[in-house]
C-alpha positions as CSV (number, residue, x, y, z in Angstrom):
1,X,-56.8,204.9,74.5
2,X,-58.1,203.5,77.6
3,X,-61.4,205.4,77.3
4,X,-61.9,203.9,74.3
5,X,-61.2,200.1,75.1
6,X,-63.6,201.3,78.0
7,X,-66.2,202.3,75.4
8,X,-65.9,199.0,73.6
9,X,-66.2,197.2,76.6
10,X,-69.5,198.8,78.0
11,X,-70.6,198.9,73.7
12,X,-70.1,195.0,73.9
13,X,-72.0,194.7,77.6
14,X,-74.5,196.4,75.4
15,X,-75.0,193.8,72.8
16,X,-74.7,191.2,75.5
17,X,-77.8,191.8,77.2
18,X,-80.1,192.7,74.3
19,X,-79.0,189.4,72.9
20,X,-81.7,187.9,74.9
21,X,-85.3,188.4,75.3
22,X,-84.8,192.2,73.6
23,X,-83.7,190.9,70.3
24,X,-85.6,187.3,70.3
25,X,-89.0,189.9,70.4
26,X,-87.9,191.9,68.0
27,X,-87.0,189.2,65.7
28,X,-90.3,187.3,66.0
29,X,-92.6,190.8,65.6
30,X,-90.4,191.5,63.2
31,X,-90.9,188.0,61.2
32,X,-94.5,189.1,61.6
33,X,-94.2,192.2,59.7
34,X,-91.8,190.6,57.0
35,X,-94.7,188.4,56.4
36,X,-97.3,191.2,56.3
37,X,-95.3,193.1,53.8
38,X,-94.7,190.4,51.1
39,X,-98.6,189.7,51.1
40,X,-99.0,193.4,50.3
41,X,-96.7,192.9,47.2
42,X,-93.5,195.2,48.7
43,X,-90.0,194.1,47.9
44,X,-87.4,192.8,50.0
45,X,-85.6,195.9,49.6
46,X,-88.5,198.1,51.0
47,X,-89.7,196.1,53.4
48,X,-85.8,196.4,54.8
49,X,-85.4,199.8,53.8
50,X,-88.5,200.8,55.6
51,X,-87.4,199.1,59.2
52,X,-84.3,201.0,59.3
53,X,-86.2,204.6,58.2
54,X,-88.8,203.8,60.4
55,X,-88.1,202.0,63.0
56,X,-91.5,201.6,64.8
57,X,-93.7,198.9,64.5
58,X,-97.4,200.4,64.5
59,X,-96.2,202.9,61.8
60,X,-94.3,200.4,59.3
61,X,-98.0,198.3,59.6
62,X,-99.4,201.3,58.6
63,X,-97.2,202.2,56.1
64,X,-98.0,198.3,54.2
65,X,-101.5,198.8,54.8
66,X,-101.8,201.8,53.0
67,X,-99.0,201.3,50.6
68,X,-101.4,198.3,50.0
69,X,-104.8,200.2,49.6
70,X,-103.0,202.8,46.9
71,X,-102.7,205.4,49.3
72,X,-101.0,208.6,47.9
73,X,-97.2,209.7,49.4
74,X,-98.1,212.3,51.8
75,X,-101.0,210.5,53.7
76,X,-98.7,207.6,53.8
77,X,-96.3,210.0,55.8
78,X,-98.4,211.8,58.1
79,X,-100.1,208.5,59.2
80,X,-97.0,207.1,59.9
81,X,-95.8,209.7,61.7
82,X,-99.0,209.4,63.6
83,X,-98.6,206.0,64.5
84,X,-95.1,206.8,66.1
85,X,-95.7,210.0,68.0
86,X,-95.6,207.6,71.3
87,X,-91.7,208.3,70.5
88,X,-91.7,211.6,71.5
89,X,-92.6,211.8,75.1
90,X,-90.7,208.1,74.9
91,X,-87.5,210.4,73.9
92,X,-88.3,213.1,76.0
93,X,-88.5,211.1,79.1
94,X,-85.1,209.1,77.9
95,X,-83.0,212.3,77.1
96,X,-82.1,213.5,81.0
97,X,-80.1,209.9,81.3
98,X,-77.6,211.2,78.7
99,X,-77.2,214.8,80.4
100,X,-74.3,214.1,81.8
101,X,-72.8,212.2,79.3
102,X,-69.4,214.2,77.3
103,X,-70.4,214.7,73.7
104,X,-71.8,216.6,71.4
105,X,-76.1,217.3,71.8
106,X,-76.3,217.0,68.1
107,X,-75.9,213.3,68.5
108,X,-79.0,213.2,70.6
109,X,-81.0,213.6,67.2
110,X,-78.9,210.4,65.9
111,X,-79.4,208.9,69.2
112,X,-83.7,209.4,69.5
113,X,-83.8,207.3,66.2
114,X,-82.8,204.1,67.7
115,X,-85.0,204.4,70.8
116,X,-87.5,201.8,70.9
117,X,-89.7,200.2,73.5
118,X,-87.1,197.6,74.5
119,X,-84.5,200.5,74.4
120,X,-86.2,203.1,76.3
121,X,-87.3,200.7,79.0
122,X,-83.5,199.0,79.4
123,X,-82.2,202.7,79.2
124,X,-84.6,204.3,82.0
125,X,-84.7,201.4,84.1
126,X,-80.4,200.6,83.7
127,X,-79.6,203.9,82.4
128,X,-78.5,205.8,85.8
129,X,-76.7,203.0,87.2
130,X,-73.8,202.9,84.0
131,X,-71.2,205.7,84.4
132,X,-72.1,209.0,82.4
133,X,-69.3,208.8,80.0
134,X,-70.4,205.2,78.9
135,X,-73.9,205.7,78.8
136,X,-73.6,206.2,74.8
137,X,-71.9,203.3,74.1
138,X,-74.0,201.0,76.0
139,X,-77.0,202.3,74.3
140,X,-75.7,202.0,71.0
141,X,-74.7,198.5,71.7
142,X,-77.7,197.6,72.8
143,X,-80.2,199.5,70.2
144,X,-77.7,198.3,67.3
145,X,-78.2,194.7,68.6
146,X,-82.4,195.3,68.3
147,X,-82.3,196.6,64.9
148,X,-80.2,194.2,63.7
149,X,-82.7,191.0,64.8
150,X,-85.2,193.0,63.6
151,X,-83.9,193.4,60.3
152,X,-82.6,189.6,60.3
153,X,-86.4,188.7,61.3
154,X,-87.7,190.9,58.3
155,X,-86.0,188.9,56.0
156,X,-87.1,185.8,57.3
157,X,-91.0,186.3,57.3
158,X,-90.5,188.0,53.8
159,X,-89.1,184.3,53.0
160,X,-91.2,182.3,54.7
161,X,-94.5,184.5,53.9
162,X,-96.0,181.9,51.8
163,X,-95.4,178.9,54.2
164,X,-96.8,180.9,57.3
165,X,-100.2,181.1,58.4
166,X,-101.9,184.4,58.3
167,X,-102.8,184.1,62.1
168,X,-99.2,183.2,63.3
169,X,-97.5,186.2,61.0
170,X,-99.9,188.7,62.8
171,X,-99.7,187.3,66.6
172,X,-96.0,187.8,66.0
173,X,-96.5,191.2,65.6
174,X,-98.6,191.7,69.0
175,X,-95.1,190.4,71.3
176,X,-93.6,193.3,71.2
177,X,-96.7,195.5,73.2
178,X,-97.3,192.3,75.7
179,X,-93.4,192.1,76.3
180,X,-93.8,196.4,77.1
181,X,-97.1,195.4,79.0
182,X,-95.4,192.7,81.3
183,X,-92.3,195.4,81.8
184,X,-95.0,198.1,83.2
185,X,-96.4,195.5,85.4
186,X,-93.1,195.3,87.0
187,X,-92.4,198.9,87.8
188,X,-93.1,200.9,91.0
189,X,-94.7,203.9,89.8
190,X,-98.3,203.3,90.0
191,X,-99.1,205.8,87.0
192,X,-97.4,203.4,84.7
193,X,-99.8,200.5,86.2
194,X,-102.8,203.0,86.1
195,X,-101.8,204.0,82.4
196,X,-101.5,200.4,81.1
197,X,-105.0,199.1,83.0
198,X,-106.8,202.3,81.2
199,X,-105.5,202.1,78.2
200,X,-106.1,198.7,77.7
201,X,-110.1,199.4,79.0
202,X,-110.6,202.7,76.7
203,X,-108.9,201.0,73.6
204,X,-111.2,198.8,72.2
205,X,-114.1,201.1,72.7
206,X,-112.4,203.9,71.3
207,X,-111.6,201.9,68.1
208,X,-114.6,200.9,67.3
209,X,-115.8,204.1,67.9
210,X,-112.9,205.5,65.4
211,X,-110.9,203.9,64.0
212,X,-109.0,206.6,62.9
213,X,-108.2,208.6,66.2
214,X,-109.2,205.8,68.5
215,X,-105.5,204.5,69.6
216,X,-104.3,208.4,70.1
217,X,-108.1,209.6,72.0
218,X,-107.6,206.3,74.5
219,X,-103.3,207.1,74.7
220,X,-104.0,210.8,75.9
221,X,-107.3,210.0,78.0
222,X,-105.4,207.2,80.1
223,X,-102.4,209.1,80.0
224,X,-103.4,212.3,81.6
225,X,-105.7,210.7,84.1
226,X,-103.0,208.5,85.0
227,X,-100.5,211.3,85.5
228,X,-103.0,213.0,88.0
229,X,-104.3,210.1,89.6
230,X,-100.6,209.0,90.0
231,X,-99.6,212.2,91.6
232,X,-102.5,211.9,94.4
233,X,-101.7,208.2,94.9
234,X,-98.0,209.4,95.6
235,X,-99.3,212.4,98.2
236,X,-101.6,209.7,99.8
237,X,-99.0,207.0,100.4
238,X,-96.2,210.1,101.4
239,X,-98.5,210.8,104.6
């Protein structure tokens, strides 16, 4: 009994602090997309339905793009599963703060689906300082609160689609990666800084270049050189 009133505690602590800047982002990019989706003719119901299954910004734009354009069922999949490969070494790197947590590692495939980029930052930058056995809790708290204001914000730029400019629906939707921008800024690992500053350089080129595989050639070019220029920074400053 007490380790479940301790549970609800650290699941309430949770929704505490994502009830700030966390969910306010994810309701305005959200709003954004809610917006994007009514103009592509996609019901309420979808456009809802589709947050909660996917649960990634670049691929649910995707998905109403090419939902829009006609696009056949199995392109529509593999594109959004494209768009939101950044999860998995996102979940790979969030994993380890649940090893020593007491349940079942079954859940951790329940668990990856609510990871996020508010989520996965709040969980690797708070993550080791909460107990082990509440770990869980406070996640869920926390990633329920996020889904939940995005949702809400869904449904409010799928209402006010026809009253919003076009330019205000889709700047909402760029908060979210210059909230994640400002929060690598912040950290102390200089391959995050060195990731971000490439990424951001090899981007646009890249796109234009193709369109197509731009965002994934300039992810894993700035990636990888950041990882080894990262590791000789750390040897250099260790001397």
């Amino acid at each position: 009994m007490e380790y479940l009133e301790t549970n609800i505690k650290t699941f309430l602590k949770g929704i505490r602090n994502a009830l700030g800047l966390p969910a306010l982002l994810l309701f305005s990019a959200m709003t954004g997309f809610g917006s994007l989706a009514q103009e592509q003719g996609i019901s309420v119901y979808i456009s809802i339905l589709s947050t909660i299954l996917i649960w990634g910004l670049p691929g649910q734009v995707v998905y109403v793009e090419l939902y829009g354009l006609g696009a056949p069922l199995i392109p529509i999949v593999l594109a959004v599963a494209g768009a939101n490969a950044r999860f998995m070494p996102m979940t790979l790197s969030m994993m380890p703060v649940f090893d020593d947590s007491p349940h079942n590692r079954l859940w951790n495939y329940f668990l990856a689906h609510f990871i996020s980029i508010n989520t996965w930052s709040e969980m690797i930058s708070r993550g080791k300082q909460i107990r082990a056995d509440r770990r869980i809790a406070y996640f869920l708290g926390f990633s329920f609160t996020c889904m939940i204001a995005g949702l809400i914000g869904v449904f409010q730029g799928y209402i006010l689609a026809e009253s919003m400019p076009q330019i205000v629906s889709l700047s909402l939707i760029f908060l979210v990666p210059i909230y994640f921008s400002l929060i690598m800024t912040n950290t102390k690992k200089p391959q995050y800084v060195i990731a971000l500053i490439l990424g951001s350089l090899l981007g646009p080129p890249m796109h234009i270049l193709t369109p197509e595989w731009g965002l994934l050639i300039s992810g894993v070019v700035s990636g990888s050189l950041s990882f080894i220029f990262g590791k000789r920074l750390k040897k250099i400053f260790s001397k």
